[in-house]
C-alpha positions in Angstrom: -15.6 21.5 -19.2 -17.6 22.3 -15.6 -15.8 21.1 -13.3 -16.9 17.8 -11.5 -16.5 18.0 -7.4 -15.3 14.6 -7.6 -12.7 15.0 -9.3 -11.3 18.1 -7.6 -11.8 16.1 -4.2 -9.8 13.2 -6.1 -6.7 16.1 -7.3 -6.4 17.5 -3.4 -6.9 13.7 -2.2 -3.5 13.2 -4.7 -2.0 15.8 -3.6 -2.6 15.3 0.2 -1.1 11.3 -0.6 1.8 12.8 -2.8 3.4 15.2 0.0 2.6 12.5 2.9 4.5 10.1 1.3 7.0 12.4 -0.3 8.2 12.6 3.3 8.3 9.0 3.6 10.4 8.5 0.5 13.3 11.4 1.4 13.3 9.8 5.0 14.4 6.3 3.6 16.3 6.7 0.7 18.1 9.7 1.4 19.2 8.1 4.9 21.9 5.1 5.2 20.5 4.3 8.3 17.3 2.8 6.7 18.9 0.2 4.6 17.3 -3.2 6.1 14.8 -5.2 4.2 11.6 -3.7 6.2 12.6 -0.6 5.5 12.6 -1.1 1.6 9.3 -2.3 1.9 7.8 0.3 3.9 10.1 2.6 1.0 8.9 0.9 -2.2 5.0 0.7 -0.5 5.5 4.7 0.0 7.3 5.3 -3.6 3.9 3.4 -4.9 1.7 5.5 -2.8 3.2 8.4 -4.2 2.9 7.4 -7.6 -0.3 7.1 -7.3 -1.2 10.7 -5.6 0.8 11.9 -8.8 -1.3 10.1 -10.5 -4.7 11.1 -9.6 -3.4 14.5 -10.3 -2.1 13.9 -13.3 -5.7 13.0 -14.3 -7.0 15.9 -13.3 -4.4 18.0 -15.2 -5.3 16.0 -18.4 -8.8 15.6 -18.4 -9.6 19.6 -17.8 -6.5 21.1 -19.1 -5.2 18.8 -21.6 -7.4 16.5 -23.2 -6.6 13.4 -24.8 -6.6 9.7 -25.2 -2.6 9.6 -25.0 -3.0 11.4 -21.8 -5.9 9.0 -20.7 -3.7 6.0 -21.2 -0.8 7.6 -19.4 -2.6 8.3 -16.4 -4.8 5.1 -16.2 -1.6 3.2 -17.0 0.2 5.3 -14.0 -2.3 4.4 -11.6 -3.4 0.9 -12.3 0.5 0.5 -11.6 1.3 2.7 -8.8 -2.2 0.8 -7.2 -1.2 -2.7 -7.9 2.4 -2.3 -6.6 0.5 -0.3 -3.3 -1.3 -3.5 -2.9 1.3 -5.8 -3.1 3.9 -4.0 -1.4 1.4 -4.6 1.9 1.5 -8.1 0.9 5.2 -8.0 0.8 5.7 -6.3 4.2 2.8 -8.8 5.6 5.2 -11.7 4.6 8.3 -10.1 6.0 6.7 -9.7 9.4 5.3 -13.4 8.9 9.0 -14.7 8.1 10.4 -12.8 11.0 8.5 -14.0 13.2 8.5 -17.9 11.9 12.3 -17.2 11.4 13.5 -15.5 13.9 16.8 -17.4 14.3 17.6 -16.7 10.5 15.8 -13.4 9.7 18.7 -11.4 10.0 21.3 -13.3 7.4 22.1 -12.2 3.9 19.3 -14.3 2.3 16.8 -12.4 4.0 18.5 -9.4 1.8 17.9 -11.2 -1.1 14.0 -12.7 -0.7 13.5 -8.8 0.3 15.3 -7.8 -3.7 13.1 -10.5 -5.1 9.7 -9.3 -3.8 10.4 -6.0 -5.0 11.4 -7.1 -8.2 8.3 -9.4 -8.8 6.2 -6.7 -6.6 7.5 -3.8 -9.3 7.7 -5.9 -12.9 4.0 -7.6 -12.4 2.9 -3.7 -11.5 4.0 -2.3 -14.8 3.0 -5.0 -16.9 -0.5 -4.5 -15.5 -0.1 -1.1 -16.0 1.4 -1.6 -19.7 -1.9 -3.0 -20.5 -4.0 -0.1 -21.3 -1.2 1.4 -23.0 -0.1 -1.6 -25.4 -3.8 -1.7 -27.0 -6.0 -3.5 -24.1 -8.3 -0.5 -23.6 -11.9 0.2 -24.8 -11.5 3.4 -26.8 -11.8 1.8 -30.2 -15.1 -0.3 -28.8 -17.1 1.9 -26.3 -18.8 -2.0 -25.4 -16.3 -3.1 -23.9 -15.6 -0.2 -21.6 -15.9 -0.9 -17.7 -16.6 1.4 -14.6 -13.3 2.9 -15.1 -12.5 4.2 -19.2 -9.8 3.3 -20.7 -9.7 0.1 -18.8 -12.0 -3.1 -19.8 -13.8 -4.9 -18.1 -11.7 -8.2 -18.7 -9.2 -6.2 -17.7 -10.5 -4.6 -14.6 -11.5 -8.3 -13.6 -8.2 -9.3 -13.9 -7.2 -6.6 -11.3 -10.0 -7.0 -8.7 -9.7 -11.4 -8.8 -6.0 -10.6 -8.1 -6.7 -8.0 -5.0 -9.1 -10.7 -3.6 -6.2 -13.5 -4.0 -3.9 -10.7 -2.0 -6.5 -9.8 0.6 -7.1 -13.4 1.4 -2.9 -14.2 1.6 -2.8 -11.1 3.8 -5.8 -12.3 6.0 -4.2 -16.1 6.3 -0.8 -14.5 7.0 -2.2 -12.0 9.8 -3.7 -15.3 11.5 -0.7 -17.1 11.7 1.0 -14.2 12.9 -1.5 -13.7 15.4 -1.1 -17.4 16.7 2.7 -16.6 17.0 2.6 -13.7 19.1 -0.3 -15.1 21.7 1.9 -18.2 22.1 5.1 -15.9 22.6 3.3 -13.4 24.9 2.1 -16.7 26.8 5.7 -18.3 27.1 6.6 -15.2 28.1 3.9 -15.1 30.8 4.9 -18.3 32.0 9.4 -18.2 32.2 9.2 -14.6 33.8 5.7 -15.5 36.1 3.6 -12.7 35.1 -0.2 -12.5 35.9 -2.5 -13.5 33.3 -3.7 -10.0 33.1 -0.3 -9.5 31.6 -0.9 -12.0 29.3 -4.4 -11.5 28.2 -2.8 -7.2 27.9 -0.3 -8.1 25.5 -2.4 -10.3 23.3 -5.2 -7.7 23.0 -2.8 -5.3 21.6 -1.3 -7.4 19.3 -4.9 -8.1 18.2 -5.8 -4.7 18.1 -3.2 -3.8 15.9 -3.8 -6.6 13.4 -7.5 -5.7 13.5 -6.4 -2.2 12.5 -4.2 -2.8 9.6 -6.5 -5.4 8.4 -10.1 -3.0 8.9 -8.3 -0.1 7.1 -7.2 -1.9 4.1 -10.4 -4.0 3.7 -12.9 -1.2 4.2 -10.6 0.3 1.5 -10.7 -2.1 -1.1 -13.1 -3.9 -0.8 -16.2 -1.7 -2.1 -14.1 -0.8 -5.3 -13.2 -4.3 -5.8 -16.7 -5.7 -5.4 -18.6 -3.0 -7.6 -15.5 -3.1 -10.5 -16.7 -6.6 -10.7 -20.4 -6.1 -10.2 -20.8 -2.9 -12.4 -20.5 -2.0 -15.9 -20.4 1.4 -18.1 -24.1 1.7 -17.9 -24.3 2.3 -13.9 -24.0 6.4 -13.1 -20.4 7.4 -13.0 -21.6 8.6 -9.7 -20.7 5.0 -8.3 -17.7 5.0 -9.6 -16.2 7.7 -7.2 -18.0 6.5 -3.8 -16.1 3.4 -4.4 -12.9 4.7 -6.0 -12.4 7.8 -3.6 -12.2 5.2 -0.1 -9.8 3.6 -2.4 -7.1 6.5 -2.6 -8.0 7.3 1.2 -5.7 3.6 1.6 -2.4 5.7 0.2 -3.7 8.3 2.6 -3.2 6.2 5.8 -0.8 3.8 4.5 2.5 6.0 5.6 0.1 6.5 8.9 0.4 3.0 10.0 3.7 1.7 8.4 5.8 4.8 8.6 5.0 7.3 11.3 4.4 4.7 13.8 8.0 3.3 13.5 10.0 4.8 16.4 12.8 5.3 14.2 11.7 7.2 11.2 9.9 9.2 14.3 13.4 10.0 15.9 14.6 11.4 11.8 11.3 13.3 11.4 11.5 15.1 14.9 15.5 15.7 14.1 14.7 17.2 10.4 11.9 19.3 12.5 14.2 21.0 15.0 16.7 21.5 12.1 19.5 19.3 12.7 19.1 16.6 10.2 22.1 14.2 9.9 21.7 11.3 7.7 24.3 9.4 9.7 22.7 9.3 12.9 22.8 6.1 15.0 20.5 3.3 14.3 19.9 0.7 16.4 16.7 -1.5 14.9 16.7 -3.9 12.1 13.5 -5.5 12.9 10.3 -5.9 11.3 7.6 -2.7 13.0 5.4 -3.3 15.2 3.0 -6.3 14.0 
């Protein structure tokens, strides 16, 4: 087979998201420290991120090297669940920031231990069973006409997936409102018991803003194109298409450990100790708080 650009630019795109969040995945699990709920989150969003870079070259592998329709299946199978459980796990760690902040008084008991278990469990087992799909017979190989922008998958089937990212995009969005409202009315209570200017005010609600705009922007201009053109296309449209709106996609996984990882202050402490070489997975931890909205 020649080889398509696209799909080499897809492989180093994997490989790029497998090693970034590789790191993520050693920092958390292999460190006691980072046992509270938001670090799971931020853990199970980078252990689907990396599935999914091992994923996209995985399908390089078996469509060049090792051709075959059980090797299709496994792959799409691999990455319609390492995408879905991506995508929720934000939707997780959106509603544990939420929660935090409604709850603040009772965020930090036991059964904010076990809503966290819950979500990951739900987040996980809808993820394969999506994923299981393809694999258990709900795939277009034995009628072509039925195939959608993405083969194995159908297009029932790739509707399914894109109705249920817009239901998650529009849970995030509501969720990131409300959280907004709560921290301009903290950062103004604030303003007023400690008699700061309104500059101060007006400072600290910009950023909080900002940030929200951010996380929001980055996942959206994601997403989004791929989700509109899975449900807008069909097999007929130049594959072409296909990986304009797919490749933005995988950039999501790229930038995910950006925002919810290397930001945190303390997987930044663990990352600059393993770099000067004096790694020590009991070091002391002080923060059990959601990151930075």
């Amino acid at each position: 087979l020649i080889l398509n650009p696209w799909d080499i630019v897809l492989c180093i795109s994997g490989t790029v998201i497998s090693c970034e969040n590789a790191i993520v995945v050693v920092v958390i699990f292999y460190s006691p420290a980072f046992r509270a709920p938001m670090f799971l989150l931020i853990g199970s969003l980078a252990t689907a991120d990396l599935l999914a870079g091992l994923g996209l070259m995985l399908h390089f592998a078996f469509v060049y090297f090792i051709p075959s329709e059980a090797g299709s299946l496994l792959t799409v199978g691999l990455l319609v669940t390492s995408f879905t459980a991506s995508v929720s796990s934000l939707l997780t760690i959106t509603i544990d920031r939420y929660l935090s902040l409604y709850n603040a008084l009772t965020y930090y008991s036991e059964r904010t231990v076990t809503r966290t278990y819950i979500m990951l469990i739900l987040t996980w087992g809808a993820s394969i069973c999506y994923g299981l799909l393809p694999i258990m017979g709900w795939n277009c190989l034995k009628e072509p006409s039925t195939c959608s922008i993405v083969r194995p998958l159908t297009k029932n089937h790739l509707i399914v997936l894109s109705v249920s990212f817009f239901m998650i995009f529009a849970v995030m969005f509501q969720l990131y409102v409300q959280i907004c409202k709560i921290v301009c009315h903290h950062a103004q209570q604030i303003a007023v018991q400690r008699h700061f200017l309104a500059t101060s005010h007006y400072v600290t609600t910009q950023k909080g803003m900002a940030t929200l705009a951010i996380i929001l922007g980055t996942f959206a201009s994601c997403w989004l194109p791929f989700a509109v053109y899975c449900l807008l296309g069909d097999d007929t449209y130049p594959v072409l298409y296909t990986y304009v709106t797919l490749l933005p996609a995988t950039y999501n996984s790229m930038i995910n450990p950006v925002i919810y990882a290397f930001r945190n202050q303390e997987i930044q402490k663990v990352l600059w100790t393993v770099c000067c070489g004096c790694f020590s997975c009991t070091m002391p931890f002080r923060s059990s708080s959601p990151s930075d909205v």
